[in-house]
N, C-alpha and C positions, 0 to 999 in steps of 0.2 A: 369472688366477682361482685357479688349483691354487697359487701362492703365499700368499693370501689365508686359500684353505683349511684349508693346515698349518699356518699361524700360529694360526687362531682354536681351532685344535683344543689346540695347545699352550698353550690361555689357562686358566686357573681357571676351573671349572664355575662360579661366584660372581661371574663378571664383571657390571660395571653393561653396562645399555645400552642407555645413554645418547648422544644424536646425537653430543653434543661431545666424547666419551670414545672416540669411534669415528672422531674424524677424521685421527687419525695413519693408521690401518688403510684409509682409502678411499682412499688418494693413493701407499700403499706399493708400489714397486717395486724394493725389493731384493733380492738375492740370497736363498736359504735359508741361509747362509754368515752372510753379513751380522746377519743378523736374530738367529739366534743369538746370536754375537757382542755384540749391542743388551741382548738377556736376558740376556746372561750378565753386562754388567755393572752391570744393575738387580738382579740378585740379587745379587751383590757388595756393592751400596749397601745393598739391604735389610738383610743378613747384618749389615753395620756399625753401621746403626741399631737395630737390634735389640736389636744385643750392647752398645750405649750406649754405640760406638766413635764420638762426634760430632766429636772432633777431624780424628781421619782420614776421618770421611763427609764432613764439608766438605770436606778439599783433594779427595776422590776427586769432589765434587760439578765442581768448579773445575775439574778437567780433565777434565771430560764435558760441558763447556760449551764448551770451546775448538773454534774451527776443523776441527783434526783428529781430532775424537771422532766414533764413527759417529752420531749425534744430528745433525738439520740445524739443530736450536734449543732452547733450554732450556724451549721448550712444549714440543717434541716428547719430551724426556724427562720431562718433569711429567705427559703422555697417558700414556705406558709404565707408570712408576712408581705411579701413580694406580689402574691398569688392575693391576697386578700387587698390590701391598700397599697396598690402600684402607686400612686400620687406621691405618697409620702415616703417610699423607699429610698429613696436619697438620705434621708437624716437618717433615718434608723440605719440604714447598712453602715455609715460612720460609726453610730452611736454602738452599737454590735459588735464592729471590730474592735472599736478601744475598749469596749469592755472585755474582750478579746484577751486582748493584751495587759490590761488591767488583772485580769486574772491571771496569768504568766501558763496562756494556751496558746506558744507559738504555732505548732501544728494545723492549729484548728482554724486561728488567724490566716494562716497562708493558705490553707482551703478555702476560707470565705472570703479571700482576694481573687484567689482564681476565679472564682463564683461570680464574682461581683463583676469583673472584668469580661466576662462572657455574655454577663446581663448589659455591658457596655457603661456599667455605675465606675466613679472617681470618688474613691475616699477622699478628702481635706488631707490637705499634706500635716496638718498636727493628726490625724490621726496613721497617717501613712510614717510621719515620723516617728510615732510611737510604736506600731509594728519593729518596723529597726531597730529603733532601742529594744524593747521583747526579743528579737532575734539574737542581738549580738550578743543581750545576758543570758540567753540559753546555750551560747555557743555555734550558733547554726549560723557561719560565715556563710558561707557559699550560697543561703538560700537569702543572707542579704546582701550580696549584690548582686545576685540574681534583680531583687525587690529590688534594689536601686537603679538597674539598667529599664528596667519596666516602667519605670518613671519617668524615666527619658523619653523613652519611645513609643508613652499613651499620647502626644498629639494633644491632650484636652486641656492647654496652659495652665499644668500644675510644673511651676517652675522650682526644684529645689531651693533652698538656703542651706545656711553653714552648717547647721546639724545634720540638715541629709547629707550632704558631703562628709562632714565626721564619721558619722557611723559608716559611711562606705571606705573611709581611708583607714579607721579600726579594724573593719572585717577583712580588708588586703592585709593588713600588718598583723591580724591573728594567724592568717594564713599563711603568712610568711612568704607574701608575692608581693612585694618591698615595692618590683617593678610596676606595678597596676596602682597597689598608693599614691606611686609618684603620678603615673597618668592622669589618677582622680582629682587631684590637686592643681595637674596640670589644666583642665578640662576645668576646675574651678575658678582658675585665673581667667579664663579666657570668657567665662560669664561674669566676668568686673565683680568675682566676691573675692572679699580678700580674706584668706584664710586666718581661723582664731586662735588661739595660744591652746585651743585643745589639741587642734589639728595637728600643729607643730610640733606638741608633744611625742602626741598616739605616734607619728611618721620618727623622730628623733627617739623615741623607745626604739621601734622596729631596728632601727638601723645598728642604735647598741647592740641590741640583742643579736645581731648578725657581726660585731665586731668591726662595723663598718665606719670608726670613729672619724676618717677625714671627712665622707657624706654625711655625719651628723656633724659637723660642726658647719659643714655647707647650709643645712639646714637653717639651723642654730642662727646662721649669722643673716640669712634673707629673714628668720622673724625681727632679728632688731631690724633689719631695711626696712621689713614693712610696718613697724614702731609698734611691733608686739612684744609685751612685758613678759620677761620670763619669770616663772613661777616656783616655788619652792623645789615642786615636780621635775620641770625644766631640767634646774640644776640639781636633782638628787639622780635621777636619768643621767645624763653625761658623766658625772662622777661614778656611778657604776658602770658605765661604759669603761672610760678608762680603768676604772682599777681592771676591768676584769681582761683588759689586754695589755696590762703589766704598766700601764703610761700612769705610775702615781701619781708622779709630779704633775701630769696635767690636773690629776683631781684634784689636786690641793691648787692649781692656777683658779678654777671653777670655787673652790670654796673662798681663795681670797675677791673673787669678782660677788659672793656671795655679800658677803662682808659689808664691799663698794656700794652693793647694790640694796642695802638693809632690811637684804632677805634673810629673815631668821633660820638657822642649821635647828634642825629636830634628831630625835634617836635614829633615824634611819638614814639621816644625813655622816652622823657618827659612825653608825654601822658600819656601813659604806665602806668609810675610810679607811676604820679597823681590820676591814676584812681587805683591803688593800696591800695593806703593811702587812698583815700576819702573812698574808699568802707571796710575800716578796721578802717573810722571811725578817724581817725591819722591827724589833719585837723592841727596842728604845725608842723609836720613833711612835708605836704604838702605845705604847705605856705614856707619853705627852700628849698624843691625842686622846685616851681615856680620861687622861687628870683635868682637861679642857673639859671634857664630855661632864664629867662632876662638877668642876666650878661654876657651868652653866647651869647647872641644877635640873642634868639628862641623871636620872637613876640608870646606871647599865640592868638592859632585862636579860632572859634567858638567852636568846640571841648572841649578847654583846659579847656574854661569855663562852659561848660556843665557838664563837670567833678565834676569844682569847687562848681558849684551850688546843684549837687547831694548830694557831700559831708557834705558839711551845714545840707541841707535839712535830710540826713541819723542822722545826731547830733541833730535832733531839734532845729538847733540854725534859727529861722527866720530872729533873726535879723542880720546872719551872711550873709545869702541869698541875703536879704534888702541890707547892706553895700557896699557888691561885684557888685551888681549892680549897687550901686551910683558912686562906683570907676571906672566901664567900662564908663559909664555916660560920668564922669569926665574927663576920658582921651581919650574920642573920639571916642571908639572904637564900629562896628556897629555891631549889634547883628543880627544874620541870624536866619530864621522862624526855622531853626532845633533847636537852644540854644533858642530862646526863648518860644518855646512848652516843653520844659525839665523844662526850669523854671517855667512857670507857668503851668504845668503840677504837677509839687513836692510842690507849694504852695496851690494849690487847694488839692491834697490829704490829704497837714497835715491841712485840712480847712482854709485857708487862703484866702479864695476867693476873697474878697475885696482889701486884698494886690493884691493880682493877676493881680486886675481888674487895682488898681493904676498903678503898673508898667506896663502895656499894654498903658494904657496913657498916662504914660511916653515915650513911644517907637513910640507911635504915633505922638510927639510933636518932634521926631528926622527924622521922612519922614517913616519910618518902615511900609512898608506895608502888615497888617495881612492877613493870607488865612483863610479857612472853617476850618480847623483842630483848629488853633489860639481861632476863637470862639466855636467850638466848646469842647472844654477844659476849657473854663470857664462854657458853660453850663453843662457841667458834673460835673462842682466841686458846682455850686446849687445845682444842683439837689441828692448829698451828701448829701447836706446840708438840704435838704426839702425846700428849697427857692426856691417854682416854678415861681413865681413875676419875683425873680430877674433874673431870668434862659429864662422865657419869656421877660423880658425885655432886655436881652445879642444879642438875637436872633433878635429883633427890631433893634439894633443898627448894627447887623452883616447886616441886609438889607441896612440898609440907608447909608451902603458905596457900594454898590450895590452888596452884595455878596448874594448868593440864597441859604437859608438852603437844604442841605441835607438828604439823607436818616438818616444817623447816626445823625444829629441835632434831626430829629422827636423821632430818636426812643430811644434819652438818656431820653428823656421825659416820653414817652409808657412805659420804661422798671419801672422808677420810681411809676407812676402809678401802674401798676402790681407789683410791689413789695412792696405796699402799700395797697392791695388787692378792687384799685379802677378801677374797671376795663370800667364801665360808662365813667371816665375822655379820659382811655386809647383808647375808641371807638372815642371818639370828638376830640383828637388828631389824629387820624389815618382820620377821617374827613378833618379837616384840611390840613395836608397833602397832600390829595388830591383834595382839591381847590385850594391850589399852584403847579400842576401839579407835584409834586411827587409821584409816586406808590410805596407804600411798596416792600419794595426784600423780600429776605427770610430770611436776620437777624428781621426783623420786628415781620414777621411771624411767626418767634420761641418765640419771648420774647410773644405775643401774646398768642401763643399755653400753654407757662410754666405759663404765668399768671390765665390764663382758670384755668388750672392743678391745681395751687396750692390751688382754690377755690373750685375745686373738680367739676367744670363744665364742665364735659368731654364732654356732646354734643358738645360744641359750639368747643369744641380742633379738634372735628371730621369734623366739618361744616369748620375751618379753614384749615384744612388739603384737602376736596374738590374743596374749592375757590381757592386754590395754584395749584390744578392739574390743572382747569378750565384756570388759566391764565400761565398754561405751566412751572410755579415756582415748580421745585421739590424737594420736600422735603429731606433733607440731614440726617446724623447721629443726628445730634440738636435737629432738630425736633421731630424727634423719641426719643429721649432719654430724652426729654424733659416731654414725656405726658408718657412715662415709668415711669419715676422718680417719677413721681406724682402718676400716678395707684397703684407702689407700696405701696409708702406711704400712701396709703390712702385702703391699705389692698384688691385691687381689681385684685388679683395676674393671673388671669385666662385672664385677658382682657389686662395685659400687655404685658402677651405672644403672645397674639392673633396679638397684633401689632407688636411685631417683627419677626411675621411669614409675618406679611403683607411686613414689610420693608426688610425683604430678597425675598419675593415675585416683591416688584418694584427694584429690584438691588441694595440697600441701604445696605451694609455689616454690620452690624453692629461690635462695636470695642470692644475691653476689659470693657467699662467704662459700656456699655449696660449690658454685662454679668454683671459686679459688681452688678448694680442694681438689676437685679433679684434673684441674688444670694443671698444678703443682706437681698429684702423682705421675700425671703424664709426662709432663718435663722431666722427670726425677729419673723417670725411668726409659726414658729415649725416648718417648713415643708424642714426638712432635706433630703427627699428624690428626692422631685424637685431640691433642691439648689445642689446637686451634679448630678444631672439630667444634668444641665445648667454648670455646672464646667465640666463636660466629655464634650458637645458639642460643649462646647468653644476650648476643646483640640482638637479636631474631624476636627475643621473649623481651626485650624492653628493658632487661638488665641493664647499667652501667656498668663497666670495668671500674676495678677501682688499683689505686696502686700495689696493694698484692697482687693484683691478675697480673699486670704488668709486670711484676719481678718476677714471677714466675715464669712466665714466656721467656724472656730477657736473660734466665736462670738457664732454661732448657735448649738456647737457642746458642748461649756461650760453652755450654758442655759437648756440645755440638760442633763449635768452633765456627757456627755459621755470626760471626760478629758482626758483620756489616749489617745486617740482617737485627741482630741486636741492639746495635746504635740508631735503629728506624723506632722501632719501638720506645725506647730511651727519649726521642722525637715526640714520640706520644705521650707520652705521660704530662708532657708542657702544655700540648696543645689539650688535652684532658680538663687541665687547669690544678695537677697536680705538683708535685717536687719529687725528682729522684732525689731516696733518700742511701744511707750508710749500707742497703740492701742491695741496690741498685746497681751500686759503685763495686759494691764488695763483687760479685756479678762478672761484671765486665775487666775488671784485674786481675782475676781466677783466667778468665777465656784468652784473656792476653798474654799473660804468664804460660797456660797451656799452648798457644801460641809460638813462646818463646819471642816473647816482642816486648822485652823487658823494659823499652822505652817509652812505649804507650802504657804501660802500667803506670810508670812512675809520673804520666801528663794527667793520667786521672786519679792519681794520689794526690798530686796539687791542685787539680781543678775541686776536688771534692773537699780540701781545704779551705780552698778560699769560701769556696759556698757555707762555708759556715757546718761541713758535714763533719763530725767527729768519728773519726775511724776507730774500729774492733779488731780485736784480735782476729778475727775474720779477715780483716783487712791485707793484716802484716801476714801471713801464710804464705798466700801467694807472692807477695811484693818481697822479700825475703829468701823465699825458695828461688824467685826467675834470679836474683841478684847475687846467691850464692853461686850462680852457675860462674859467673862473668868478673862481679866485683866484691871479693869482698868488704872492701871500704866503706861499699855506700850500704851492704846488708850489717856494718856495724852502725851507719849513723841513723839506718830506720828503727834498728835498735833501739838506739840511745833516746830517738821519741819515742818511742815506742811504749820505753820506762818512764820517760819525763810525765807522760800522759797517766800514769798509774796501772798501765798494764804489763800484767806478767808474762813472761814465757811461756807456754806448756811444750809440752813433747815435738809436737811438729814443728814448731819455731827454731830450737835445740837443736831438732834432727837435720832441719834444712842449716843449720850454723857449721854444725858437725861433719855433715857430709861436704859442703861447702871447703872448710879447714882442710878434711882430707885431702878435697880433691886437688888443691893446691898444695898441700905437702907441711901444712902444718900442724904437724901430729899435735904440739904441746897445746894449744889451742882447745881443738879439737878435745883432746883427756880434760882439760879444766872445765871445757862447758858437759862436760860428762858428769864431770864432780858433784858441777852445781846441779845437775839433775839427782842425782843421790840426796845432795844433801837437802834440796827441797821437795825429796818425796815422789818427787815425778817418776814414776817407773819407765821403763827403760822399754824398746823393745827391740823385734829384730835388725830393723832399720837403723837404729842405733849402733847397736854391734856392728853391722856391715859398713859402715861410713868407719868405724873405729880399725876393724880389719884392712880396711883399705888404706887408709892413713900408715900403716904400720907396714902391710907391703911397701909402699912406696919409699919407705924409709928403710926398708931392707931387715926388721926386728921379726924375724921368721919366730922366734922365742915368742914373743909379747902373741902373736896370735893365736899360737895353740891356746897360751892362759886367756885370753879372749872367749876363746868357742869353749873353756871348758866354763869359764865363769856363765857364760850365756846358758848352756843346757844346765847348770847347776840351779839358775833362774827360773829354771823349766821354762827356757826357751829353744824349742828342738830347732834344730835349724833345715830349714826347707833348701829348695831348688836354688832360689837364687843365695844364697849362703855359700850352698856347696860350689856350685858356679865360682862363683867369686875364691873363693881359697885356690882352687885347682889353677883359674887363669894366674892367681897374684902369685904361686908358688912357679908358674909355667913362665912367666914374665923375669923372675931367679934365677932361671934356668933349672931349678930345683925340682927335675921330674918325679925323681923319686919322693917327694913332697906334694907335691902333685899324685901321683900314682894314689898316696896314701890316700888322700881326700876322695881322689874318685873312688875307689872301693867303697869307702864311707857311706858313698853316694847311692851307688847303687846298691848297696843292702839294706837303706833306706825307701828304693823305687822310686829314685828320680831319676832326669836322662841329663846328660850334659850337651850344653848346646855346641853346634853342628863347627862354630870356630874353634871353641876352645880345645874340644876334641882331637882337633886337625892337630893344633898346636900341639898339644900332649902327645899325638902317636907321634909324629914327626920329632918330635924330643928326644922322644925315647927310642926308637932308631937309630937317631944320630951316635944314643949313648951306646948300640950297640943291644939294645933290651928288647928284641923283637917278640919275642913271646912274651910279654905285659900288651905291646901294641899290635900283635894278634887276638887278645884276646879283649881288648876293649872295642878292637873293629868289629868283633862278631858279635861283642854284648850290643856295641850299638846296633848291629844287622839285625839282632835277634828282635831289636823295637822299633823296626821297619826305616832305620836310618841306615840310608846306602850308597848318601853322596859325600863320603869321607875322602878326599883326595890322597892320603894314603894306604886307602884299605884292600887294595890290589898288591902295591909294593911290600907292605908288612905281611900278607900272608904268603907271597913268592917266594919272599926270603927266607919266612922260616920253613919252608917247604927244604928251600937248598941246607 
């Protein structure tokens, strides 16, 4: 308190006081030494400004701001200075701020605006300009236009210009509120400035960058309205717009206006372009844009070639990848760790690992020296490959130039293991690991936890989720959605919720992808009333749906057969501002087909054509299975697109041909598409056999089925309920009961039951034939398993009674 004292005593009888002019003074604990010292170099400053020494009160400002000034912050000198020469605080709180800002102390800047603002002071808009700029190169959008609304609405005619405007339509377009840029702009117009070819820019970036290429050319075209020159920028901005939403041609329109316009093209204008072509695949057209790029006298840099190497790679052409390399090689040019992780990054995905490995050897025999990422790009394209040897052996040599595997080294390994469902290996690698002093992070610990999951050893995902809190690693979205993913799938829907009660419990948000998941298991497994349960809560928390929630409902709600119901939803995803996609469709021609409304399948086999959607083997299942029932004409001509499209048969496609054939009586059919499953490998199954068994009934080849049912169980395919069923009715349908008899015996010293027609049909057969004791004793077998509504199981035992 007695320090408190001698200060206020040494203050001008004229001090304000004021709460907030007094807050340096309630917090003060420094020496009497210090404090002095504080005074003595606010009267210094004073003295300077005074004397209309601004030159030197700035830098004296400048280093009364630094770290080691006695001042804890440039409020706490703007209190002092305030409190000492009010007169003069107008200049100095400018002079303060830009040096502020000058220093690149946004933070402190926008502390000593609030400040200033309180005290009812107006910085000069150059130094109010300058703040802005300091804001938006530190990245702090939001708290500049905050500072640009504030400007508006201090009342003390400080009128913006075009750079406050700028930098407020930059910090909407870093933020990617495209909509508020255009307001600011708008709201620019309407105070008669007219905006400058920066402005244009910054807003015609944004809008690329959103893909929004017809509003950037709207843009584009009111700057020439308003006779602003476009600039190199301008045009290297739209040109990657278009390239990067496939419209080459327009970039190359924009380079010949370039041309017109005798705005000189630079390497990044090149770039650009290369990276146009390579990514549309255009690898001759690019190759005449490079030879341009050189005639101008562009040296391609690391970049150009990154490009180039993509492109290749995009074509499959290796050895086009191979060549370009020999050609940098050859003319000397040295390849930086960014192009050469692109290349041999693109050669290990399309498996080339060994090339990889060569050219790394290559590049080592030129001084090129690899980092961790280098090696570890090869050990990921092994371990693609299941070459853990070679993967472990990449990792040897990455030591013996002295570099020390990393986290991500160990854990391209661990993931491999776990996704191999070896999870022993995964434990000896996490071992390791940790004899070379590396600790698992928490990517580790996820691939971990999902490996657990996917083997359905949820203990141990629960024991790894404790050992992460124990060492202070907390568990992110990953994690959780990791051992979700898996719970679901593996049908244990009560315990995956329970974990994301837990994860909103430890402040773990969970995001859309989480909702999918449970939403999906729910569906999957009839339980429509949860899965919209968890689609409201997700609305509830501020989530979006995204087009997997949607297919998923849409998914749960056609398994269901509640389709109308499905097509509401379907409704949503438009108004969402999405597209049903080949998910969607596939979806609703399952629920149709289940349906048996084989006519609205095949409306949205065409609507989903036109749309531009390419149908899956997914597709044709159902569209195939409803069509075998009715036509088979049209299930050969869904066929025949079916192959035109490059996709195959498998089993269910086959099975629904086959049964199809039978059921219209065309056995020969039906054996050839048999064939072709043999001979391409497709195993066969039950379903196969019984569609082939039926075919052969129908044709009356009682031979051909026994060799049928012995071929099948020689397949070791036993044959079940409906098997036996089916022989008994197709031998009963013969008239051939003692064929029949034989089967049902079969049947039941197997422990199956025959259904409640077929039954009828066989005792009544065998009756007729006079064979009442077989059809006594299959009425009792059936009594014996509580079946009692046989319509002849009073008459067959009456009879053999007499």
């Amino acid at each position: 308190m007695a320090r408190r004292v001698s200060l206020l005593l040494r203050l001008p009888k004229s001090l304000p006081t004021k709460t907030q002019n007094l807050r340096s003074l309630s917090v003060c604990t420094v020496s009497d030494q210090d404090q002095q010292h504080r005074h003595e170099q606010v009267r210094k400053l004073r003295i300077l400004l005074q004397q209309g020494r601004t030159d030197a009160a700035a830098r004296f400002i400048k280093s009364l701001i630094l770290p080691t000034s006695p001042f804890s912050s440039p409020s706490d000198l703007y209190d002092l200075f305030s409190l000492s020469a009010p007169s003069i605080t107008p200049a100095f709180s400018d002079m303060l701020l830009t040096a502020c800002t000058d220093s690149k102390m946004p933070k402190q800047a926008v502390e000593l605006y609030a400040l200033m603002r309180k005290s009812d002071l107006r910085p000069s808009l150059a130094a109010l300009n300058q703040l802005l700029e300091c804001l938006v190169g530190s990245k702090m959008f939001e708290e500049t236009l905050e500072l640009f609304s504030q400007i508006f609405e201090s009342g003390k005619g400080i009128k913006p210009d075009k750079f406050t405007y700028g930098k407020a339509v930059q910090a909407a377009v870093k933020l990617g509120d495209l909509k508020r840029a255009g307001e600011i702009l708008e709201s620019m117009k309407t105070m008669r400035l007219v905006p400058n070819v920066f402005i244009f820019n910054v807003l015609i970036g944004g809008l690329c960058k959103e893909r929004r290429m017809r509003d950037a050319e709207k843009v584009f075209d009111e700057m020439l309205e308003r006779k602003g020159v476009p600039t190199l920028v301008t045009y290297n901005t739209l040109i990657d717009g278009y390239c990067k939403v496939g419209e080459v041609e327009k970039a190359f329109e924009v380079r010949e206006r370039m041309k017109d316009q005798k705005v000189e093209a630079n390497v990044v204008t090149y770039n650009t372009l290369l990276n146009g072509l390579c990514r549309g695949k255009r690898m001759e057209d690019a190759k005449r844009v490079l030879e341009e790029m050189e005639a101008r006298g562009f040296a391609p840099d690391g970049f150009t070639y990154s490009i180039l190497f993509d492109g290749h790679l995009r074509c499959c052409d290796d050895q086009g990848v191979l060549a370009l390399f020999d050609e940098i090689a050859r003319k000397g040019v040295r390849i930086n760790g960014y192009t050469c992780s692109i290349l041999l990054n693109g050669l290990c995905k399309k498996g080339k690992v060994e090339e990889a490995e060569e050219v790394l050897k290559k590049l080592l025999d030129t001084g090129f020296v690899p980092d961790e990422v280098v090696y570890n790009t090869l050990v990921s394209g092994y371990c693609r490959q299941s070459d853990i040897d070679r993967a472990v052996l990449v990792i040897e040599k990455m030591e013996a130039r002295g570099l020390r595997p990393n986290c991500i080294t160990f854990n391209l390994l661990i993931h491999k293991f776990c996704e191999t469902k070896d999870m022993d290996k995964a434990e000896e690698w996490v071992q390791k690991m940790l004899k070379k002093g590396v600790s698992p992070n928490l990517e580790v610990y996820n691939t971990l936890i999902n490996g657990y999951g996917r083997i359905c050893t949820f203990d141990k995902c629960f024991e790894i989720l404790e050992d992460m809190e124990s060492k202070a690693i907390k568990p992110n979205v990953v994690s959780y959605g990791s051992l979700i993913n898996c719970l679901c799938k593996d049908g244990r829907l009560l315990e995956a919720e329970l974990q994301l009660r837990d994860m909103v419990g430890r402040g773990v948000l969970p995001n859309a992808q989480i909702y999918n998941m449970l939403i999906d298991g729910s569906s999957t497994q009839g339980k429509l009333k949860d899965a919209f349960r968890f689609f409201d809560e997700m609305a509830k928390n501020g989530i979006s749906p995204t087009l997997v929630t949607y297919n998923a409902l849409i998914h749960g709600l056609c398994k269901k057969g509640r389709m109308i119901e499905a097509e509401d939803y379907v409704s949503q995803i438009t108004s969402s501002g999405y597209r049903p996609d080949v998910i969607t469709y596939n979806s609703l021609i399952s629920g149709y087909s289940d349906t048996v409304n084989t006519q609205k399948c095949l409306e949205l086999y065409e609507a989903m054509k036109n749309l531009g959607i390419t149908p899956t083997l997914y597709t044709y299942h159902p569209l195939i299975s409803g069509c075998s029932r009715d036509n088979m004409v049209l299930a050969e001509k869904l066929l025949n697109e079916m192959l035109q499209m490059g996709l195959r048969p498998d089993r269910i496609i086959y099975n629904a041909l086959i049964h199809g054939y039978a059921e219209h009586g065309d056995i020969q059919k039906a054996l050839s598409l048999h064939g072709e499953m043999v001979d391409q490998k497709i195993n066969v199954d039950k379903m196969t056999y019984n569609s082939l068994i039926l075919g052969h009934f129908k044709q009356g080849k009682v031979s051909e089925v026994k060799d049928l049912v012995d071929d099948m169980k020689a397949k070791g395919l036993t044959p079940k309920a409906d098997t036996y069923n089916l022989l008994v009715k197709g031998h009963c349908e013969l008239k051939d009961f003692s064929g029949a008899y034989f089967w049902y015996r079969e049947l039941v010293e197997n422990g199956y039951l025959l259904n409640v027609s077929t039954c009828n049909e066989l005792t009544t057969g065998l009756q007729k034939e006079g064979r009442f004791q077989e059809a006594q004793i299959i009425c009792l077998e059936m009594s014996a398993k509580g079946i009692d509504d046989l319509s002849s199981n009073e008459e067959a035992i009456s009879v053999t009674k007499v």
